[in-house]
C-alpha positions as CSV (number, residue, x, y, z in Angstrom):
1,X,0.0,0.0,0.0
2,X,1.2,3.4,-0.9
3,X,0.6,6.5,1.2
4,X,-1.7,8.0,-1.5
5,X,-4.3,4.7,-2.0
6,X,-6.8,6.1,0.9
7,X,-6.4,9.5,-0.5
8,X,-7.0,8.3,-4.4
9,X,-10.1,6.6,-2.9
10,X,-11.4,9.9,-1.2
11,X,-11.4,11.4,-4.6
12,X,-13.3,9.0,-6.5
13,X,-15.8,9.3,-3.6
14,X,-15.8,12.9,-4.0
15,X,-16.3,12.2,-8.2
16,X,-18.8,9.6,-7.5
17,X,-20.5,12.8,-4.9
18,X,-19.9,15.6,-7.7
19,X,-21.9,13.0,-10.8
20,X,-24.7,12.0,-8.2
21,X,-25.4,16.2,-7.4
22,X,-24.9,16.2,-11.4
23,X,-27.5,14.3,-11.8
24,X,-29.7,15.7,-9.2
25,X,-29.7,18.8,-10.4
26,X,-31.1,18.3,-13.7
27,X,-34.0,16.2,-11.6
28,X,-34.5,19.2,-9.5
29,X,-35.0,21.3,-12.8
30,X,-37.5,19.8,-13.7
31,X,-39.3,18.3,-10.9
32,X,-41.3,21.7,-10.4
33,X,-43.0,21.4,-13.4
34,X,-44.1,17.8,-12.8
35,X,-45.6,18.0,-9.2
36,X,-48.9,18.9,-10.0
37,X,-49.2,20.5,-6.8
38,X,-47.5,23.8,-5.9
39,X,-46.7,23.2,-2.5
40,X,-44.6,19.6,-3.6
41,X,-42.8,22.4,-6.4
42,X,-42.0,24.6,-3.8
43,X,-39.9,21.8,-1.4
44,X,-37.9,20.9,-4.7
45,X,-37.6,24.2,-6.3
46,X,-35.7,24.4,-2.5
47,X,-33.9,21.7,-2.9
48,X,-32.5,22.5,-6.4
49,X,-30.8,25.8,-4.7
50,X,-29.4,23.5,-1.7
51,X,-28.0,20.7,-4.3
52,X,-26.4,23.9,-6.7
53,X,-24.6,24.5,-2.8
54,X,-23.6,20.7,-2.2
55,X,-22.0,20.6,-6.1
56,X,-20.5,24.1,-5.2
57,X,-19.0,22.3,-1.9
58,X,-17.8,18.9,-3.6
59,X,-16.1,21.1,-6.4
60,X,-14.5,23.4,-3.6
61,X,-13.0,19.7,-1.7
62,X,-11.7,18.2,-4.8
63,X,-10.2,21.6,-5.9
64,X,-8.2,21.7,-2.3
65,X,-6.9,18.2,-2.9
66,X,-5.5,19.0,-6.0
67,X,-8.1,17.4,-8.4
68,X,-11.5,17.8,-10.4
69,X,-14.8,16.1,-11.2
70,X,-15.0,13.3,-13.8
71,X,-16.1,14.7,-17.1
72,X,-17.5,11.5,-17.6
73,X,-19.3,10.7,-14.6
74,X,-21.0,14.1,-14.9
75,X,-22.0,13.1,-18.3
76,X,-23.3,10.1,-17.1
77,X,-25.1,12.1,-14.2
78,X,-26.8,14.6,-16.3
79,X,-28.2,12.4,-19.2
80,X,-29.6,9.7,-16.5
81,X,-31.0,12.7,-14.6
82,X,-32.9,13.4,-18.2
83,X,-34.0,10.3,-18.9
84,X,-35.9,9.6,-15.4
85,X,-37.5,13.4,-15.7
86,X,-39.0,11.9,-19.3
87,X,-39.8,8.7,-17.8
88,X,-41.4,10.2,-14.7
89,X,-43.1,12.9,-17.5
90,X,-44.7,10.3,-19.8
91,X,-46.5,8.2,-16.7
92,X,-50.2,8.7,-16.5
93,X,-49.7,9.4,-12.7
94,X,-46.7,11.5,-12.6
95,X,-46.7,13.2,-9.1
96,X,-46.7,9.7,-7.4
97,X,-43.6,8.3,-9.3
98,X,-41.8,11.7,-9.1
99,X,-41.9,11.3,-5.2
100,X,-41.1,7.9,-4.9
101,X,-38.0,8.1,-7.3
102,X,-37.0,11.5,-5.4
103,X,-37.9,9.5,-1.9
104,X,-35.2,6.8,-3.4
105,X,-32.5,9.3,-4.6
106,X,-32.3,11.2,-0.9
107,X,-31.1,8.0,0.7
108,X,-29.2,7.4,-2.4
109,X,-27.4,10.7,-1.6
110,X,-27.6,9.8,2.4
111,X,-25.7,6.6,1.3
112,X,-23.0,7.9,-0.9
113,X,-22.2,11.5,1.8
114,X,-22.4,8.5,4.4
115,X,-19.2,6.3,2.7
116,X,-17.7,9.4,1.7
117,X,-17.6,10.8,5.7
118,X,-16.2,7.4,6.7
119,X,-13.3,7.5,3.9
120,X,-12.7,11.0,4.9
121,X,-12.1,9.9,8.5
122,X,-10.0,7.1,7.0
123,X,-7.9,9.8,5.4
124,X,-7.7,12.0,7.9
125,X,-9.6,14.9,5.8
126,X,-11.5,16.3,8.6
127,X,-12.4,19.5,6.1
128,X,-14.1,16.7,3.7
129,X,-15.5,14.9,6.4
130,X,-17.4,17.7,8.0
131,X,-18.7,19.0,4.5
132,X,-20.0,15.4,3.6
133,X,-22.0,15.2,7.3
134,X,-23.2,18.8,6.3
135,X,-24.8,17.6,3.3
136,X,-26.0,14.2,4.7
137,X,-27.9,16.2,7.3
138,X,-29.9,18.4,4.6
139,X,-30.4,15.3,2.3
140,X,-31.8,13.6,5.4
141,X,-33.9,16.5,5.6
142,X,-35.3,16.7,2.3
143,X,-36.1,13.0,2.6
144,X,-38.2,13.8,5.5
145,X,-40.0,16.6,3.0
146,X,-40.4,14.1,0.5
147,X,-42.1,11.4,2.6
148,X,-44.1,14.3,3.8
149,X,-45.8,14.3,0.4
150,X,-47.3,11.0,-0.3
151,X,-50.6,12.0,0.3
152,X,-50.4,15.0,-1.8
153,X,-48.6,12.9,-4.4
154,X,-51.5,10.7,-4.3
155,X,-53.9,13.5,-4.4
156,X,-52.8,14.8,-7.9
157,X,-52.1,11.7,-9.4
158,X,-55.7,11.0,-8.7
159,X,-57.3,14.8,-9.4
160,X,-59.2,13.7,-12.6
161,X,-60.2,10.8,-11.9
162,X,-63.2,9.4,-10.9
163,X,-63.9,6.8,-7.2
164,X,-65.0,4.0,-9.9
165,X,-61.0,4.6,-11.4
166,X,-59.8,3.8,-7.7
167,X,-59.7,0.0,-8.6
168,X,-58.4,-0.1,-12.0
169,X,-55.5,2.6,-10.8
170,X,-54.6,-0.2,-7.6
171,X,-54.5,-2.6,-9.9
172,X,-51.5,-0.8,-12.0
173,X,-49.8,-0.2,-8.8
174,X,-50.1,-3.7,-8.2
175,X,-48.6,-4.2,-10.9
176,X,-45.8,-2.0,-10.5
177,X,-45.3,-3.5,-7.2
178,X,-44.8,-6.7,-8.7
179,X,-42.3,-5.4,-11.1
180,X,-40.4,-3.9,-8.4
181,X,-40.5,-7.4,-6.8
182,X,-39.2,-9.5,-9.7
183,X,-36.3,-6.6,-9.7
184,X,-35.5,-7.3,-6.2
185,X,-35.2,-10.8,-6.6
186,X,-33.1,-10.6,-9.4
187,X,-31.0,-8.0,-7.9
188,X,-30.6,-10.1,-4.5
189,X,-30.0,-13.4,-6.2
190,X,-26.5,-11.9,-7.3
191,X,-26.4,-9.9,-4.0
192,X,-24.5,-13.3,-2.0
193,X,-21.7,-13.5,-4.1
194,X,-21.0,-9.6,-4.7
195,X,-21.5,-9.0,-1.0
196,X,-18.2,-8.5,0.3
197,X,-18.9,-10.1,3.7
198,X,-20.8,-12.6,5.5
199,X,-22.7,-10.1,7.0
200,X,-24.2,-8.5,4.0
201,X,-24.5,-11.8,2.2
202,X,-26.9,-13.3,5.1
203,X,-28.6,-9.8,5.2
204,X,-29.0,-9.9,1.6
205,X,-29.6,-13.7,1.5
206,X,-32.3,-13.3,4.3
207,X,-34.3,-10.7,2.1
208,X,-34.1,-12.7,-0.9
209,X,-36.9,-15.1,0.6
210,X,-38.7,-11.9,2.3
211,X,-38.9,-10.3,-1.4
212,X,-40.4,-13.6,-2.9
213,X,-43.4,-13.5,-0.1
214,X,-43.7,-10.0,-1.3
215,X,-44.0,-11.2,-4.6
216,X,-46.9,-13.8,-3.8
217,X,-48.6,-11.3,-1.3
218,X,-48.7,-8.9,-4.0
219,X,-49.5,-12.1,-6.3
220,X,-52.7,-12.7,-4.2
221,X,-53.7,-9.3,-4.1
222,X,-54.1,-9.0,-8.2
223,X,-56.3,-12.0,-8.0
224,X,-58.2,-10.2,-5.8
225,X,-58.8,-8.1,-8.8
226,X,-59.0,-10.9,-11.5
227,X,-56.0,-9.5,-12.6
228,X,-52.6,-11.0,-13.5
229,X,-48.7,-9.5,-13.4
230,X,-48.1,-7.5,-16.1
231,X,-44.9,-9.4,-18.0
232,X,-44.3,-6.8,-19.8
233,X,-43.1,-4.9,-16.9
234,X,-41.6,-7.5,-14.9
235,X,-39.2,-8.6,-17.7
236,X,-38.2,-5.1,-17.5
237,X,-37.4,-4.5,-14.4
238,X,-35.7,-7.7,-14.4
239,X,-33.2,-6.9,-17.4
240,X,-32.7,-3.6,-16.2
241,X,-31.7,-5.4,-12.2
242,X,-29.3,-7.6,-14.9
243,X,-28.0,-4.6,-16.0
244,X,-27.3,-3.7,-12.2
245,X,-25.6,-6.7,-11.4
246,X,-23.4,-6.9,-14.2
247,X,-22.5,-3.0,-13.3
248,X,-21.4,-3.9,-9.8
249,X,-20.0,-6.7,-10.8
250,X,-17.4,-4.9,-12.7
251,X,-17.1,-2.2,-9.7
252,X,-13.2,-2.4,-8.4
253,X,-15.3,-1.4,-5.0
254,X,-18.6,-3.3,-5.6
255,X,-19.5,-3.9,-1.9
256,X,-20.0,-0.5,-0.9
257,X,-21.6,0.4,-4.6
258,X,-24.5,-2.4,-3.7
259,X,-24.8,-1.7,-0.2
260,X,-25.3,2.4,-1.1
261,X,-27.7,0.9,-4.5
262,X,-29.6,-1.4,-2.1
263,X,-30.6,1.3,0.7
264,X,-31.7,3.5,-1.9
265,X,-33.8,0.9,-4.0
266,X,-35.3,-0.2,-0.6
267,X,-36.4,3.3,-0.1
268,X,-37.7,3.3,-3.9
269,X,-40.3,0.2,-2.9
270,X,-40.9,1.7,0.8
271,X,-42.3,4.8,-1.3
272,X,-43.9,2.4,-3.6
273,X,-46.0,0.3,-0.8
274,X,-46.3,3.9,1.3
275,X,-48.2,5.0,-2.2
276,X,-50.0,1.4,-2.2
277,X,-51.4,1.0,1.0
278,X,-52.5,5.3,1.0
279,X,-54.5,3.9,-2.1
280,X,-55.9,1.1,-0.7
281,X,-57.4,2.7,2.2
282,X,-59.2,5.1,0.0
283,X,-61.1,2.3,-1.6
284,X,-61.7,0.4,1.1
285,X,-59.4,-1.8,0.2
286,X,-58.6,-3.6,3.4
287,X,-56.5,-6.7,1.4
288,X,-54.1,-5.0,-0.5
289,X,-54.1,-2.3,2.4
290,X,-52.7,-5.2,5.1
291,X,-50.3,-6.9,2.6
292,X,-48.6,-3.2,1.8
293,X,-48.1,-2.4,5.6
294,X,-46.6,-6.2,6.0
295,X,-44.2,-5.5,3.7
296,X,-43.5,-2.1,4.3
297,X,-42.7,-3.2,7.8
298,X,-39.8,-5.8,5.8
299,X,-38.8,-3.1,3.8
300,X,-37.8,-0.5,6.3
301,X,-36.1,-3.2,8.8
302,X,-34.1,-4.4,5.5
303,X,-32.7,-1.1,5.0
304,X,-32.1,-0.5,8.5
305,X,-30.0,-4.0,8.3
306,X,-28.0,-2.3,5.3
307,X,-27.3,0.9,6.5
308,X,-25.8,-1.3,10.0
309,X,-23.6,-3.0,7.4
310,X,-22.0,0.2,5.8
311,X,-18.5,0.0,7.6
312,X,-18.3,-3.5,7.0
313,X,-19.0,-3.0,3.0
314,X,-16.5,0.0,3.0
315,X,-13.7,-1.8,4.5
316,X,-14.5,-5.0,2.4
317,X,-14.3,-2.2,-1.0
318,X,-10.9,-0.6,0.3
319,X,-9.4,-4.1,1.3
320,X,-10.0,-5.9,-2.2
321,X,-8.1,-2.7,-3.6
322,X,-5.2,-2.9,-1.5
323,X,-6.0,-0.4,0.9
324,X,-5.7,-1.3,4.7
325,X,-9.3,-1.3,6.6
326,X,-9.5,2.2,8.1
């Protein structure tokens, strides 16, 4: 090991920080305009001036350590930024997928300021370390905005639509739920062997089978409805969770990649069942309402059991690159 590896690994956490605030950014741009409610544009019209201050900060860090952001990474950032903003754009109920994705990407940020404070301390860059607890704070903050909003969410999504729609719109978030499901599950199948560590790979291995009761709650639920998965968007979100795995499979610090990607996509289906079971209710539901709160519960202790794991998936990254455990 060479006195510079913990220090070349701060800066590609400060890279990875600069692409993800990239990519916010352009979400934040155009989140406004999709909210359908002005109260939810007002809480990310805020947020876009507080992520313009955390790129500002992450440019200042890697300027003091003698470096700059990845052209490419930014790139990257931006252009996926613009393709959810479409995707979120084109769905018939917007302001409910717009929340859950930016529910997701807070903890996504949590996650990455969260390794990058704990490589910081590593380093000894207490400067760096106290900017990337700043920021985790105000992400943490906006999550808590964000989760504020489901009901609103819910509430322009449904606007034109009439109580007889109520059924046929919990049967498409039935069948998104499903969809997220099959991800999962292909996602966690590969989980064991990228884990790192025995403690990730149980954690992982553990929700595996939790995800595939999901699956049949949610399974049960349609039938409720006479309804069926959609394949169409299960094979989906499966090739795009192959997509995943072959990504952090190719990751010379995949442990701590999946264990940031995991907490964030089990905040992308605890928003998805929080917007389930919300529905539910409304339509007297009591079924689909019960199976969305049993999982929710899952959910939430899963990502709880992730977050725990963090040091260990850091120090499994830095050790398969050479550099000593911090």
């Amino acid at each position: 090991m060479t006195p510079n590896d913990i220090q070349e690994q701060l800066i590609k956490y400060l890279t990875d920080a600069h692409s993800i605030e990239r990519q916010a950014l352009v979400q934040m741009k155009a989140a406004p305009g999709m909210a359908g409610d002005a109260e939810m544009a007002a809480v990310f019209e805020q947020h876009r001036t507080e992520t313009e201050e955390h790129e500002r900060l992450v440019d200042e860090r890697l300027t003091a350590l003698g470096a700059s952001p990845s052209k490419i990474k930014d790139i990257a950032g931006a252009v996926t930024g613009a393709g959810f903003g479409l995707f979120a754009k084109l769905q018939p109920d917007t302001p409910g997928k717009l929340v859950a994705h930016g529910f997701s990407y807070e903890h996504m940020e949590l996650a990455a300021y969260d390794m990058l404070a704990r490589v910081a301390d590593g380093a000894g860059a207490a400067e760096t370390a106290q900017m990337a607890r700043r920021i985790e704070a105000q992400e943490a903050a906006m999550a808590e905005r964000v989760a504020g909003m489901f009901d609103r969410a819910l509430d322009a999504s449904l606007r034109d639509l009439s109580p007889d729609d109520l059924r046929d719109q919990i049967r498409k978030y039935l069948e998104d739920a499903h969809a997220i499901e099959a991800q999962a599950i292909q996602l966690l199948s590969k989980g064991p062997d990228l884990a790192g560590t025995s403690e990730l790979a149980s954690i992982y291995e553990e929700h595996l089978a939790e995800s595939r009761e999901h699956q049949q709650l949610i399974d049960n639920c349609l039938k409720s409805y006479g309804a069926r998965p959609s394949r169409l968007k299960d094979a989906a979100l499966r090739m795009g969770a192959l997509n995943w795995g072959m990504f952090f499979g190719a990751q010379p610090d995949t442990p701590a990649k999946l264990a940031a990607f995991s907490y964030a996509f089990e905040h992308l289906e605890i928003a998805a069942y929080e917007l389930l079971r919300r529905m539910a209710g409304r339509a007297g539901d009591e079924q689909t309402k019960s199976s969305a709160e049993t999982i929710l519960r899952e959910e939430r202790a899963a990502a709880d059991k992730v977050h725990r794991a963090f040091d260990s998936a850091l120090d499994a990254s830095l050790e398969a690159q050479g550099v000593a455990a911090r």
